[in-house]
N, C-alpha and C positions, 0 to 999 in steps of 0.2 A: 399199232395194235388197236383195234374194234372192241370197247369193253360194252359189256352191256348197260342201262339206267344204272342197274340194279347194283351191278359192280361195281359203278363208280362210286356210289351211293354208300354204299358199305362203305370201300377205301376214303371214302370221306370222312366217317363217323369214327373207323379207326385212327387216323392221324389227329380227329379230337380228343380221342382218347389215352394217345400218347404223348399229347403237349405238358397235357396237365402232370403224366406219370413222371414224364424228363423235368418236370420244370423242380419237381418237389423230388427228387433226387439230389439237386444241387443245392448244397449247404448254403444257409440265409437265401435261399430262390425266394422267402416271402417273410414278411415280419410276423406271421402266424406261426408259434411253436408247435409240433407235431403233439397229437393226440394219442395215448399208447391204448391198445387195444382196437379200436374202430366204433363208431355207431353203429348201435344195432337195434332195432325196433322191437324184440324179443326180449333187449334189456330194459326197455325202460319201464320206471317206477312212477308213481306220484310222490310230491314232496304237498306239506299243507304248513302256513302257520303264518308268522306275523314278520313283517318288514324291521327288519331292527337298522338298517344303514341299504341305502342306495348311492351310488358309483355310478355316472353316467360316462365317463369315460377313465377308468381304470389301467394305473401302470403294470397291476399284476398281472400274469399270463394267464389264460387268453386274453389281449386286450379286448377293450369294448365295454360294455354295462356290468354292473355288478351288483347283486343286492347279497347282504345277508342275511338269512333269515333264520326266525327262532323258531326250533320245531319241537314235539314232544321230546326226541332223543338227542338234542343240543343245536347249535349254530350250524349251519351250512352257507358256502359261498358257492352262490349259484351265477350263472354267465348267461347271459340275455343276447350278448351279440351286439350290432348295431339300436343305440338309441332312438335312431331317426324312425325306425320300424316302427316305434311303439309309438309316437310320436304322430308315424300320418295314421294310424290306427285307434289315435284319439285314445289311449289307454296309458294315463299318468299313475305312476309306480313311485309311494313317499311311505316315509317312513312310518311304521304302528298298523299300517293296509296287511288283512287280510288278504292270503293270496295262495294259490295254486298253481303248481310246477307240474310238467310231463316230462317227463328225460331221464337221462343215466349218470350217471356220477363217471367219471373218469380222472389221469393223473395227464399233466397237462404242466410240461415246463416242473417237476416236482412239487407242482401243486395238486389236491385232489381237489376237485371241482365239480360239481350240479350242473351239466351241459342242457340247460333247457329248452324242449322244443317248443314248449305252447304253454302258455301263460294265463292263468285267468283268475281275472277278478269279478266276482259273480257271476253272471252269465256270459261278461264278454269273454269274448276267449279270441288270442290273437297267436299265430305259428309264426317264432323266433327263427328256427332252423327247419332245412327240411326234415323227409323221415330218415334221410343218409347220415345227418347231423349236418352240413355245411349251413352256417349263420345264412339267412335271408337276407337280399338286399335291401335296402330303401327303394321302393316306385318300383321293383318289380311286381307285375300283374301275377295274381294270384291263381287266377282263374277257379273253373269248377273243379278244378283236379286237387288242391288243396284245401278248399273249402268242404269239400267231401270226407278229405283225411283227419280233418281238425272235428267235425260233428260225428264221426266213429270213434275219437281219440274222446270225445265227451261223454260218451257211454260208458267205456270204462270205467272202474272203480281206483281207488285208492289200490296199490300193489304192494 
């Protein structure tokens, strides 16, 4: 059979597409607990206040970073993701640090939880997750595509 670029092209991106959907269909396929609801960039809120405890590597679900932090309407445990992010980002998160959160709250392994995209601590501002919500690797390149998303995510206001 003669496919054309274009079609194999396609067929290529849909078998990417389905690795991922079979792999997280098969129970423990990943040590990440499933998320209920989904990321949505529509949902998200800002969180603002004060570092009361940081968790750089956390047994509770989702694993990875932890801060929690004091806000006007009480404590929240918000999810950073990997450490290492903030780390080559030169952005150190301790305790009593003022700090500002992007993201959504969801329930996560019967935890609710502060899924945070983007993080900032006065002007720095560093993108944990993408806008899908999936946690950011460590040394993946950023490019202009994200750094464009995180200085329109800075216009916005408090929600």
């Amino acid at each position: 059979m003669n496919l054309s670029p274009h079609i194999r092209r396609y067929a290529a991106w849909l078998c990417l597409l389905a690795v991922p959907a079979a792999v997280a269909q098969r129970p423990h396929a990943n040590s990440t607990p499933a998320v209920s609801g989904g990321y949505k960039l529509a949902n998200e809120s800002s969180l603002q206040g004060t570092i009361l405890s940081y968790t750089e590597n956390s047994k509770t679900p989702p694993l990875g970073t932890h801060v929690v932090l004091q806000t006007a309407s009480g404590n929240v445990d918000v999810h950073l993701g990997d450490a290492r992010v903030l780390r080559q980002a030169k952005l150190n998160l301790a305790q009593g640090m003022s700090v500002r959160f992007v993201g959504q709250t969801q329930t996560v392994s019967q935890n609710t939880v502060f899924l945070a995209r983007l993080v900032q601590v006065g002007s720095h501002v560093v993108a944990v997750r993408s806008p899908h919500g999936l946690p950011v690797s460590p040394g993946v390149a950023r490019g202009k595509a994200a750094a464009k998303n995180v200085s329109a995510n800075q216009q916005a206001g408090a929600r």
